[in-house]
C-alpha positions in Angstrom: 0.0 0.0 0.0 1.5 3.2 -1.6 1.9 5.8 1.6 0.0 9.4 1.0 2.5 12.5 0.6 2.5 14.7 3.6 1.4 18.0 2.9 4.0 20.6 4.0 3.2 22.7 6.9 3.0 25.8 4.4 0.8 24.2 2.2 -1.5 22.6 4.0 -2.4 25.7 6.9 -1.5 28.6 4.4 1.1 30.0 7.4 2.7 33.0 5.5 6.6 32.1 4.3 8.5 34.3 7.2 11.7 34.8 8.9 10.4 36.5 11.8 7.4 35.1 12.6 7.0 37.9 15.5 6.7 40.9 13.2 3.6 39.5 11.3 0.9 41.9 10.6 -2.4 41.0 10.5 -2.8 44.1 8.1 -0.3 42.6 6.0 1.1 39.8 6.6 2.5 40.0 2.3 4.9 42.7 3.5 6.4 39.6 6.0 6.6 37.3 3.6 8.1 39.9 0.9 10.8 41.2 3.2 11.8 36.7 3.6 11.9 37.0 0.1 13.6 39.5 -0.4 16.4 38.9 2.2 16.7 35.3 0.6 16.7 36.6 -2.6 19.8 39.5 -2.3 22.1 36.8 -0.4 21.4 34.6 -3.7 21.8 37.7 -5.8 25.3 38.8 -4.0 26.6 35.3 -4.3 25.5 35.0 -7.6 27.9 38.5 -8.3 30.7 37.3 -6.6 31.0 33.9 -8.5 30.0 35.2 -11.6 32.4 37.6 -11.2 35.3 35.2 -9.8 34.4 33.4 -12.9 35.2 36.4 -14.5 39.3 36.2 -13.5 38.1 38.4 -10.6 38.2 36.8 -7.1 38.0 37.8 -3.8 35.8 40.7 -4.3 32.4 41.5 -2.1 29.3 42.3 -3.6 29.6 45.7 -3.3 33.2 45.8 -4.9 31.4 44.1 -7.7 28.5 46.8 -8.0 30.9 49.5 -7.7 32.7 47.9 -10.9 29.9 47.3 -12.8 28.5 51.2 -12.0 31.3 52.8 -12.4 31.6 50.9 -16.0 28.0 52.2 -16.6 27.7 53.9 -19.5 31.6 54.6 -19.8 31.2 57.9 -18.2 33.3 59.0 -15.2 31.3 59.0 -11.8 32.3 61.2 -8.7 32.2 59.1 -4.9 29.3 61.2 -4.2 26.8 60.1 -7.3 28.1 56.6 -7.2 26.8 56.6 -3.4 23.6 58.1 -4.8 22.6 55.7 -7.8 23.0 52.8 -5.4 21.4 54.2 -2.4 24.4 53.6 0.1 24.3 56.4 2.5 27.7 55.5 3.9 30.4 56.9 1.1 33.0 55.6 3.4 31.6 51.9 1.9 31.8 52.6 -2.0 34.9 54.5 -1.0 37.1 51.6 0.4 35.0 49.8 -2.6 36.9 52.0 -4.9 40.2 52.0 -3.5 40.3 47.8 -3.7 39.6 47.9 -7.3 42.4 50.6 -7.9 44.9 48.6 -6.3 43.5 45.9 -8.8 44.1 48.2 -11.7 40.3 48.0 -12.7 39.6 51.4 -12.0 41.4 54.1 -12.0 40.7 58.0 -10.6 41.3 61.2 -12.6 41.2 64.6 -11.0 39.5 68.0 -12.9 39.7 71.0 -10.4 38.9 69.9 -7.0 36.6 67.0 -7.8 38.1 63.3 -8.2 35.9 61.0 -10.9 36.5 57.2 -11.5 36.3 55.5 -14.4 37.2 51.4 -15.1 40.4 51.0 -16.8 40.5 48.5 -20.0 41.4 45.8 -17.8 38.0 46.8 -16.0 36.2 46.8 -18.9 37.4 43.4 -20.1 36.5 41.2 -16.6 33.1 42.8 -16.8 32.5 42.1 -20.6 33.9 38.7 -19.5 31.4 38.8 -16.4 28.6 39.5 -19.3 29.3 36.6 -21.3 28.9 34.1 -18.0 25.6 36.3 -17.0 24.4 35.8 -20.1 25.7 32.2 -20.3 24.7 30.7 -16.9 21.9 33.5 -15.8 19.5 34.6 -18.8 19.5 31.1 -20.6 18.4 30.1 -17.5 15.2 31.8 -17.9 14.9 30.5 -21.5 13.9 34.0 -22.8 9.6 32.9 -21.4 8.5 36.7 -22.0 5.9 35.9 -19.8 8.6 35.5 -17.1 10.9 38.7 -18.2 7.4 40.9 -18.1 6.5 39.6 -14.7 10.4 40.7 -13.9 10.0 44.0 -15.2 6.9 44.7 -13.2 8.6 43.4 -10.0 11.3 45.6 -10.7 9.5 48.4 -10.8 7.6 47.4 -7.7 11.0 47.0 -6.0 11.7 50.5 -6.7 8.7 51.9 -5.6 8.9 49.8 -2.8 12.3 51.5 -2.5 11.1 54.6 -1.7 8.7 53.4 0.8 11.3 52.0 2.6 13.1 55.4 2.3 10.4 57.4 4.0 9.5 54.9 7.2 13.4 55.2 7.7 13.1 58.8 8.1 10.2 58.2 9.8 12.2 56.0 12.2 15.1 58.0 12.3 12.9 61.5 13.4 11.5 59.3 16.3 
């Protein structure tokens, strides 16, 4: 006699998906089980950078080296501390700064200064691990998805629901902060 499955715990009492089971809302208990999700999903994400980008030829790096490097190759335009801080919402500049100073010491960025203001810039070397870095991504990452549109509209949308989300975040940490 074939045994029945056992239904997980989940599944079979609809308990939301939490990692703090104390902070719950019965208002919105969603906002729980998004915040799980999200914290899961940006430790996969940031090891995901660093071993794509050790892949790459570039090891030992933390995700936020990695950001830096792939920001400051953005667009091939030079960036000042200040508005690299900015784009990636890190409020401490002393973070992307030390960020910055690693990957000069690994000759994949280098700083130039006009007047007063320094601006950073990746070097060729730069620009050749993330190229390199592009062609695993694309490789290992996006033929993962299979190109489903279905799935790459339903990531656009949560993308921009992470940003407004973003700024909702923003504000109660003011809000937080003023109390």
């Amino acid at each position: 006699m074939a045994k029945k499955p056992i239904p997980s715990r989940a599944v079979a009492t609809k308990d939301p998906i939490v990692s703090s089971a104390h902070l719950v809302s019965p208002r919105s208990a969603e906002m729980s089980e998004f915040e799980f999700g999200l914290i899961v999903s940006g430790n996969a994400f940031h090891r995901w950078i660093v071993h794509c980008m050790s892949a790459a030829g570039l090891k030992d790096l933390t995700p936020l080296d990695v950001l830096v490097l792939h920001h400051v190759t953005h667009r091939a335009r030079d960036k000042r501390l200040a508005d690299i801080s900015f784009i990636m919402n890190v409020e401490d500049t002393h973070l992307i700064n030390y960020a910055l100073k690693k990957l000069q010491g690994l000759g994949v960025v280098a700083s130039s200064k006009n007047g007063k203001e320094v601006t950073y810039a990746a070097t060729e070397e730069g620009r050749r691990y993330v190229q390199r870095y592009r062609e695993i991504r694309e490789s290992c990452l996006i033929n993962a998805l299979k190109a489903d549109e279905g799935l790459n509209r339903d990531i656009g949308e949560l993308a921009r629901l992470l940003r407004v989300l973003s700024g909702v975040y923003d504000q109660a940490a003011r809000s937080a902060a003023s109390l």
